[in-house]
Backbone as CSV, one residue per row, in Angstrom:
resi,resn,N_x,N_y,N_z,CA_x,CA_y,CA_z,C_x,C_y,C_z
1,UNK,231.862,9.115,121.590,230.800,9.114,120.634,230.912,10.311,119.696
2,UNK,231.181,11.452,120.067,231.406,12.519,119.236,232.693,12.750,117.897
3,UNK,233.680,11.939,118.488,234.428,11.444,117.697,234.196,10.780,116.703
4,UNK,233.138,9.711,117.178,232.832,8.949,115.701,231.858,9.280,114.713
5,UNK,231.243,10.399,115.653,230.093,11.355,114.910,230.635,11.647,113.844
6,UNK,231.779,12.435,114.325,232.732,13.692,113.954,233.551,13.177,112.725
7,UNK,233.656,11.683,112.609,234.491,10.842,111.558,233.570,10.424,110.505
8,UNK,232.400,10.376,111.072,231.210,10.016,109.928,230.569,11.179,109.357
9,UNK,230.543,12.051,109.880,230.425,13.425,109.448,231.229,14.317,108.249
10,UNK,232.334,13.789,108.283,233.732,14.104,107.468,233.834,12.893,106.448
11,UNK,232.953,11.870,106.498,232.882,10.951,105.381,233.903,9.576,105.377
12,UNK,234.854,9.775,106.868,235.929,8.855,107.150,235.250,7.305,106.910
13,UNK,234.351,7.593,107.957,233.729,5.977,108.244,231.773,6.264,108.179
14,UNK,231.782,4.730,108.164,229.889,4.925,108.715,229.714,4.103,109.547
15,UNK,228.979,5.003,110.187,228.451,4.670,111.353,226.993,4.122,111.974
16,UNK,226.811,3.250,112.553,225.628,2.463,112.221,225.781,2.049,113.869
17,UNK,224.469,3.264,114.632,224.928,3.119,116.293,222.996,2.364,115.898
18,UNK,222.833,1.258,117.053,221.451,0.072,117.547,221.789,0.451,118.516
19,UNK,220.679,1.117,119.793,220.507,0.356,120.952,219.129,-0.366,121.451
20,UNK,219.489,-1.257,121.958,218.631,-2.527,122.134,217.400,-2.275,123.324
21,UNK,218.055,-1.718,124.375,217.086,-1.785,125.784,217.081,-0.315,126.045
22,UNK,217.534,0.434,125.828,216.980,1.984,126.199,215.875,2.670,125.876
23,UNK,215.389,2.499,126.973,213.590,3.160,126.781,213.568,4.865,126.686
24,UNK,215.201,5.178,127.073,214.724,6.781,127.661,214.334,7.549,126.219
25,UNK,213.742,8.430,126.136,212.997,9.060,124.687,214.310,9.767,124.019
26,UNK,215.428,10.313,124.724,216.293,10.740,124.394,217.462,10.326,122.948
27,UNK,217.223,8.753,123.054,217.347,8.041,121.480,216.682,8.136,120.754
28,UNK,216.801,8.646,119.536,216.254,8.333,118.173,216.566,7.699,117.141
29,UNK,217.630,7.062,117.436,217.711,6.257,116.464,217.165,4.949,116.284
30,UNK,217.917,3.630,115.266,217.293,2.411,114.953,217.651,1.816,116.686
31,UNK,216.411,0.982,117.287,216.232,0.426,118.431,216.133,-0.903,117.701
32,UNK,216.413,-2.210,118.364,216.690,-3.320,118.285,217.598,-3.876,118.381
33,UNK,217.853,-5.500,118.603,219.291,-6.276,118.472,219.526,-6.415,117.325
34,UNK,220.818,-5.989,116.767,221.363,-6.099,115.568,221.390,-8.272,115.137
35,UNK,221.369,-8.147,113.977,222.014,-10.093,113.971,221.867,-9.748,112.226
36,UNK,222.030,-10.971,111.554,222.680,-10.920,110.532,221.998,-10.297,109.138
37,UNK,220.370,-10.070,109.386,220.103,-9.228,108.141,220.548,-7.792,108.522
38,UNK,220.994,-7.110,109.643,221.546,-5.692,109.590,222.721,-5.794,109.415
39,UNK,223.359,-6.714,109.505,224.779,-6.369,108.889,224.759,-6.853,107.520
40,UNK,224.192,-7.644,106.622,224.128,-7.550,105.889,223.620,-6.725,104.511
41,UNK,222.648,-5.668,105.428,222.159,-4.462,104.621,223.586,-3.342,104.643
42,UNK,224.311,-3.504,106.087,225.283,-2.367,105.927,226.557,-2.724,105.383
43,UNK,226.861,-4.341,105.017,228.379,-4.584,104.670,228.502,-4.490,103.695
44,UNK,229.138,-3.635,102.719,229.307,-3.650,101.502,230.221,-4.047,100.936
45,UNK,231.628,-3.787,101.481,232.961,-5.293,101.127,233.032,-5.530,102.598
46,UNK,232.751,-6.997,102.587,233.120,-7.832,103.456,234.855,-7.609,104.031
47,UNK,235.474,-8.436,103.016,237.266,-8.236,102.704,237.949,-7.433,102.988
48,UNK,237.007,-5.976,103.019,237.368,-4.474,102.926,237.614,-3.315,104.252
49,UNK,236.277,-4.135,104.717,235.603,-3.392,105.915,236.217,-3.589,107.694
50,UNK,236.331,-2.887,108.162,236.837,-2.999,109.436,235.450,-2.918,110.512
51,UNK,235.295,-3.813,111.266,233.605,-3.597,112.485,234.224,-3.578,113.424
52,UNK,233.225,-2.916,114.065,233.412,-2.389,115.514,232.262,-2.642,116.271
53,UNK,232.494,-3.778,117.327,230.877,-4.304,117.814,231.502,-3.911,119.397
54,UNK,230.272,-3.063,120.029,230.341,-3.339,121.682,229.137,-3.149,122.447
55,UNK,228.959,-3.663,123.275,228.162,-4.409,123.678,228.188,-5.696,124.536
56,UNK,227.070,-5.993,125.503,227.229,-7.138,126.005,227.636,-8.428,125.208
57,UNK,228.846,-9.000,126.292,229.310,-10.566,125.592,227.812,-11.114,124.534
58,UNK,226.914,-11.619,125.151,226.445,-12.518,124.104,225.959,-11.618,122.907
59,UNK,226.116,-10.668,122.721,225.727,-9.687,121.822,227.331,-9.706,120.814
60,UNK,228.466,-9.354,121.806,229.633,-8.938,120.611,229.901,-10.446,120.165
61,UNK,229.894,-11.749,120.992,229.949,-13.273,120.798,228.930,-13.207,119.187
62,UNK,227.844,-13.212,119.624,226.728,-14.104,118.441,227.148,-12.556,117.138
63,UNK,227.663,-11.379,117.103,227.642,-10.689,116.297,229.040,-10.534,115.528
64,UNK,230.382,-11.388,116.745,231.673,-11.526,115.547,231.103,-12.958,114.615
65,UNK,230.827,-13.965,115.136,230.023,-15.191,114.788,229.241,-14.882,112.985
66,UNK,228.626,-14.001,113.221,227.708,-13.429,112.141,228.594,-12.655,110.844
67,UNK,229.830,-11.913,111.477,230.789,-10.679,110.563,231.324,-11.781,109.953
68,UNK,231.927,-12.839,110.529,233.178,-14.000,110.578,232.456,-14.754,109.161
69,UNK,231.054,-15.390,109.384,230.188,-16.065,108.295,229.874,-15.328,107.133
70,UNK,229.693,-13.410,107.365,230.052,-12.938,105.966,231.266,-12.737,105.306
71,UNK,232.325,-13.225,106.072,233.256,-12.924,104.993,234.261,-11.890,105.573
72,UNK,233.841,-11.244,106.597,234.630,-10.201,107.162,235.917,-11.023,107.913
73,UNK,237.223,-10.309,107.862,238.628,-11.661,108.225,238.624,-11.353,110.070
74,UNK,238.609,-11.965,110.653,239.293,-11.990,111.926,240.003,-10.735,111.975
75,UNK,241.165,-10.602,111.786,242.048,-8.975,111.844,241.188,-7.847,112.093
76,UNK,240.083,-7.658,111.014,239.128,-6.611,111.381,238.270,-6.481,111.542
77,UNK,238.006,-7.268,113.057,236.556,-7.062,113.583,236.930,-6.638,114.913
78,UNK,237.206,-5.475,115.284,237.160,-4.913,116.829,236.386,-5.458,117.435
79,UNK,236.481,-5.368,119.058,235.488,-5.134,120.244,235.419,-4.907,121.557
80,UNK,234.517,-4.742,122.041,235.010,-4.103,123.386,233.190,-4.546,123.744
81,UNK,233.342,-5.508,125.516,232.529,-6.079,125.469,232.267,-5.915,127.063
82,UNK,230.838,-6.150,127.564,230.892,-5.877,128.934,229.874,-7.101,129.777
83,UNK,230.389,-7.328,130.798,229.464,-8.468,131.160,227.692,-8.191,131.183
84,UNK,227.199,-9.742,132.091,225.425,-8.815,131.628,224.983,-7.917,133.062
């Protein structure tokens, strides 16, 4: 995680961390399940852009599903996925 801090910090990439079920107060960031109006506020070239989804299967499933319908190519949509 610090790494990708550390890459968005330096202007490499952006970074756009959701978590969904963590109650502990220790998050502050955006809480919720991501689906297709948040990626559509953050994709700015489709064609262009490389995603990185991880997360539980039906989460990285219904969210390449969603990248794939904007336009984003197969080649660059990472993931790394964990059962429920």
């Amino acid at each position: 995680m610090e790494e990708l801090q550390e890459h968005a910090a330096a202007g490499r990439i952006e970074l756009h961390q959701t978590v969904t079920r963590d109650e502990s107060s220790a998050w502050s960031g955006p809480r919720g399940r991501i689906g297709r109006s948040h990626f559509e506020a953050v994709l700015h070239d489709p064609g262009g852009t490389v995603c990185v989804v991880c997360g539980p299967e039906p989460l990285v499933s219904e969210s390449v599903s969603t990248l794939k319908a904007l336009g984003v190519p197969d080649g660059q949509i990472r993931t790394e996925q964990w059962g429920k």
